[in-house]
Backbone as JSON Lines, residues from 0, in Angstrom:
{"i":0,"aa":"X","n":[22.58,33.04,10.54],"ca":[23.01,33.39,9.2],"c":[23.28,34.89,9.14]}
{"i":1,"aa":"X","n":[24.27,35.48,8.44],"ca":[25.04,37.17,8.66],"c":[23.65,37.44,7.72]}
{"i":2,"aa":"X","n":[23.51,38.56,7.55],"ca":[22.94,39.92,6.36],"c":[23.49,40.07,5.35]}
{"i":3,"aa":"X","n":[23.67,40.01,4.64],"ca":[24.28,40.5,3.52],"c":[24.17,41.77,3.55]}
{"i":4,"aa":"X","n":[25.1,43.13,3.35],"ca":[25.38,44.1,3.21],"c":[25.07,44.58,1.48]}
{"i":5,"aa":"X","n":[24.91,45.81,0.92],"ca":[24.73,46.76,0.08],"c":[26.37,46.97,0.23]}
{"i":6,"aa":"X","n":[27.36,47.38,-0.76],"ca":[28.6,47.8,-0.34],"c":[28.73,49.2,0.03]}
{"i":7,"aa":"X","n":[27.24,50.13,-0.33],"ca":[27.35,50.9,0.74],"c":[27.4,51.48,1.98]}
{"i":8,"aa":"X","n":[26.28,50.34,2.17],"ca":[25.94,50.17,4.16],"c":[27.74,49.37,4.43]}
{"i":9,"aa":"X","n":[27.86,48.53,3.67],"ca":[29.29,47.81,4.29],"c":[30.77,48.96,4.48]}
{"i":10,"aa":"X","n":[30.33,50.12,3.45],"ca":[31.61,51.21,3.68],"c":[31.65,51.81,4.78]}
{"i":11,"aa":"X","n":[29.97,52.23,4.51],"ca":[29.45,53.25,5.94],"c":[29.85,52.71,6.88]}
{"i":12,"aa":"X","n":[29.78,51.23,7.46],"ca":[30.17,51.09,8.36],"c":[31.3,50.78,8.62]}
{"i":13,"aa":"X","n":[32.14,50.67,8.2],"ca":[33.46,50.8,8.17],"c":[33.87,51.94,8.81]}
{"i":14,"aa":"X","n":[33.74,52.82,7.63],"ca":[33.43,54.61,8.37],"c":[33.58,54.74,9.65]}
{"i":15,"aa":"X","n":[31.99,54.4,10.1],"ca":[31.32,54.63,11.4],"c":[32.22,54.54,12.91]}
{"i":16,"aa":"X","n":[32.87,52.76,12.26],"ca":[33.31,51.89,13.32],"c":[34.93,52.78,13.39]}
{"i":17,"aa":"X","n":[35.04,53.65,12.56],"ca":[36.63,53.76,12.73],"c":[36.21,55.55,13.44]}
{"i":18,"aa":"X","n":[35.18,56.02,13.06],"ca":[35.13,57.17,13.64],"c":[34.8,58.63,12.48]}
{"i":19,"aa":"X","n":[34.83,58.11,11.84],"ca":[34.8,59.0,10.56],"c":[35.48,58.63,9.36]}
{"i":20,"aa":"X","n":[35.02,59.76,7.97],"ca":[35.57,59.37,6.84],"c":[36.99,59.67,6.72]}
{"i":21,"aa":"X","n":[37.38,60.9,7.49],"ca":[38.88,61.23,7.37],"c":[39.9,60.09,8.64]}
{"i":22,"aa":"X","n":[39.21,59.52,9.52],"ca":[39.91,58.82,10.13],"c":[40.42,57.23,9.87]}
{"i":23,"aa":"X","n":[39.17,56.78,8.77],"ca":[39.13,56.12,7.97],"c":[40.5,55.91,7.39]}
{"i":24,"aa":"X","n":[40.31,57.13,6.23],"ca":[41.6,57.43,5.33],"c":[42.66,57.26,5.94]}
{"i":25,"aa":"X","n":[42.7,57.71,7.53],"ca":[44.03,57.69,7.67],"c":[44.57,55.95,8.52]}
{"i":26,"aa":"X","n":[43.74,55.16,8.76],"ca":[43.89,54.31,9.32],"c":[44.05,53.07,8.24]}
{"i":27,"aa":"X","n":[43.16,52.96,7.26],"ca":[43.32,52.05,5.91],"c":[44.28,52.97,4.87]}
{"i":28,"aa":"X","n":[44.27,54.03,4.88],"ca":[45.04,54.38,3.11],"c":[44.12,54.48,2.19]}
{"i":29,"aa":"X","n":[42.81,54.83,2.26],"ca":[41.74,54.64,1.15],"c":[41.71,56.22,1.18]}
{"i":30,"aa":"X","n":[42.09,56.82,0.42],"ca":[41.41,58.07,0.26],"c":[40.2,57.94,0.49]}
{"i":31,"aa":"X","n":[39.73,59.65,0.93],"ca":[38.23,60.0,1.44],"c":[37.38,60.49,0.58]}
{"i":32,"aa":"X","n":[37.49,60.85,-0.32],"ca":[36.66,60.85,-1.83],"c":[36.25,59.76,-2.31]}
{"i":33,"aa":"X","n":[37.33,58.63,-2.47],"ca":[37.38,57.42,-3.28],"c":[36.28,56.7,-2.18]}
{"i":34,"aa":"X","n":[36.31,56.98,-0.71],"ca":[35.3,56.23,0.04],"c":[33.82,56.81,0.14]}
{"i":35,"aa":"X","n":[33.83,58.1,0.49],"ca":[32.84,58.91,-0.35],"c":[31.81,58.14,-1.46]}
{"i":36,"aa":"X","n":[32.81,57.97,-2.74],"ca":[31.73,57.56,-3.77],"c":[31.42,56.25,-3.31]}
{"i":37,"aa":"X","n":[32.36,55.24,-3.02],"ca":[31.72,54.09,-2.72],"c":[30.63,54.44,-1.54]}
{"i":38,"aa":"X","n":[30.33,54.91,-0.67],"ca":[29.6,55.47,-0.13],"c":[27.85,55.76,-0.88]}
{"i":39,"aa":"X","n":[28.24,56.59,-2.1],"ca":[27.12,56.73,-2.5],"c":[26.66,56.13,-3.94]}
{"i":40,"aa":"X","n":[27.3,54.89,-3.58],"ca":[27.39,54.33,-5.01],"c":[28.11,54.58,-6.15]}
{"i":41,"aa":"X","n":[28.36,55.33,-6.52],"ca":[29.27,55.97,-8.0],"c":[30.24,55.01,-8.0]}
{"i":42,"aa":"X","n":[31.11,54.27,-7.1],"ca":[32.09,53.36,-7.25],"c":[31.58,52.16,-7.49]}
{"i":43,"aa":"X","n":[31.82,51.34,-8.0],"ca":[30.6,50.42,-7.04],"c":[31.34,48.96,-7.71]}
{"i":44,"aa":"X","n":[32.68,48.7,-8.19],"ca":[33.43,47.63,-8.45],"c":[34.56,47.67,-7.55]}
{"i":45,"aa":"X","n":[35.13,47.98,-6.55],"ca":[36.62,48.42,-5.67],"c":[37.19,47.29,-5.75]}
{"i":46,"aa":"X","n":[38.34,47.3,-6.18],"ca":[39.48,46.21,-6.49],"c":[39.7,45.14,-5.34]}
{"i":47,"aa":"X","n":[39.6,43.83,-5.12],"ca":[40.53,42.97,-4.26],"c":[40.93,43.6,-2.87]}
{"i":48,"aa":"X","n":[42.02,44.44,-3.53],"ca":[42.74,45.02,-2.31],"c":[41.91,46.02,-1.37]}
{"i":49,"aa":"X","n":[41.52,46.8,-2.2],"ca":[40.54,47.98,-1.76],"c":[39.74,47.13,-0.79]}
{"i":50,"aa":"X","n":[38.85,46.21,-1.05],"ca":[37.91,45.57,-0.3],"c":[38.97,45.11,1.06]}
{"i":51,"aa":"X","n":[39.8,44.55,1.09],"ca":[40.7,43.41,1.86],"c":[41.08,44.85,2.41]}
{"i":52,"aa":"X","n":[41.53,45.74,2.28],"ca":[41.54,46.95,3.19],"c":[40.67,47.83,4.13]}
{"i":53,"aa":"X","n":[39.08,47.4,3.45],"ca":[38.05,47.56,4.32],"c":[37.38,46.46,5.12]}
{"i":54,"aa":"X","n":[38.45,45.76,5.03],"ca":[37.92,44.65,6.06],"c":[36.74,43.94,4.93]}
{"i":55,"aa":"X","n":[36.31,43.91,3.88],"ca":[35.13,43.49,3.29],"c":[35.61,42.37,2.26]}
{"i":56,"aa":"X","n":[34.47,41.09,1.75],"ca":[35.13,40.68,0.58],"c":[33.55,40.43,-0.11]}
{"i":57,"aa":"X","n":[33.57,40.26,-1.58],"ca":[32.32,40.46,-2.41],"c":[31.93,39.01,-1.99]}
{"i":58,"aa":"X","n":[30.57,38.82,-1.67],"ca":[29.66,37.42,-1.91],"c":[28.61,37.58,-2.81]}
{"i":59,"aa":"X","n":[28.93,37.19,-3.72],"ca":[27.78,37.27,-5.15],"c":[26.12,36.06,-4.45]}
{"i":60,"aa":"X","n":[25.21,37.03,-5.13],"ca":[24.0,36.43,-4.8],"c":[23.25,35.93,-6.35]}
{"i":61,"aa":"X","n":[22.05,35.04,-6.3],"ca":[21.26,35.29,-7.13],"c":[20.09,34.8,-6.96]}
{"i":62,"aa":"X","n":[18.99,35.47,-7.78],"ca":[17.99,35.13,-7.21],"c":[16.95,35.08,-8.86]}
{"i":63,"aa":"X","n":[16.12,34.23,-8.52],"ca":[15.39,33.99,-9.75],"c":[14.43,35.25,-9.8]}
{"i":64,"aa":"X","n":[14.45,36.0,-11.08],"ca":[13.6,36.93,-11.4],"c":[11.98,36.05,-12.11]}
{"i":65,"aa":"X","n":[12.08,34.81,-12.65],"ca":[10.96,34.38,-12.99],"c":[10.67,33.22,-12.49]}
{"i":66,"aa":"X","n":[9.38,33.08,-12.34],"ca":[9.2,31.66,-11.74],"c":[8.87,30.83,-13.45]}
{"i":67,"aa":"X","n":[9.22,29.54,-12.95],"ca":[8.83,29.11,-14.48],"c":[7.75,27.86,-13.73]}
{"i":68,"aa":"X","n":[7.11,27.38,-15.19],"ca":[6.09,26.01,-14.7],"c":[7.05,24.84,-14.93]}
{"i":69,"aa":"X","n":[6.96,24.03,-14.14],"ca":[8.16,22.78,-14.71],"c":[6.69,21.43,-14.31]}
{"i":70,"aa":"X","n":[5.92,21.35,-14.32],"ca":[4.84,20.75,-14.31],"c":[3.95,20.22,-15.78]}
């Protein structure tokens, strides 16, 4: 079963794997600011495309915050 990623660890590595943030930019078209914040969170909705350009796509989770009694 994969990890689920933070979409920051998922940018970073993006990043990483391409060599840097400016090499990044120049290989996807994502500006390096705009990856930056997603980086440190401040972005933290990136459009369809944006994602499909980082190689990434959203998998929504959920998880029960309460247990209830069903007994």
């Amino acid at each position: 079963m994969s990890r689920y990623l933070t979409l920051e660890e998922a940018v970073a590595k993006v990043v990483k794997d391409h060599g840097g943030i400016r090499a990044t930019e120049r290989a996807i078209g994502i500006d390096k600011s705009f990856l930056s914040r997603l980086m440190r969170g401040e972005k933290t909705n990136p459009s369809e495309e944006t994602l499909a350009k980082l190689g990434l796509r959203a998998v929504p989770r959920y998880e029960r915050i309460k247990e209830t009694d069903h007994g």
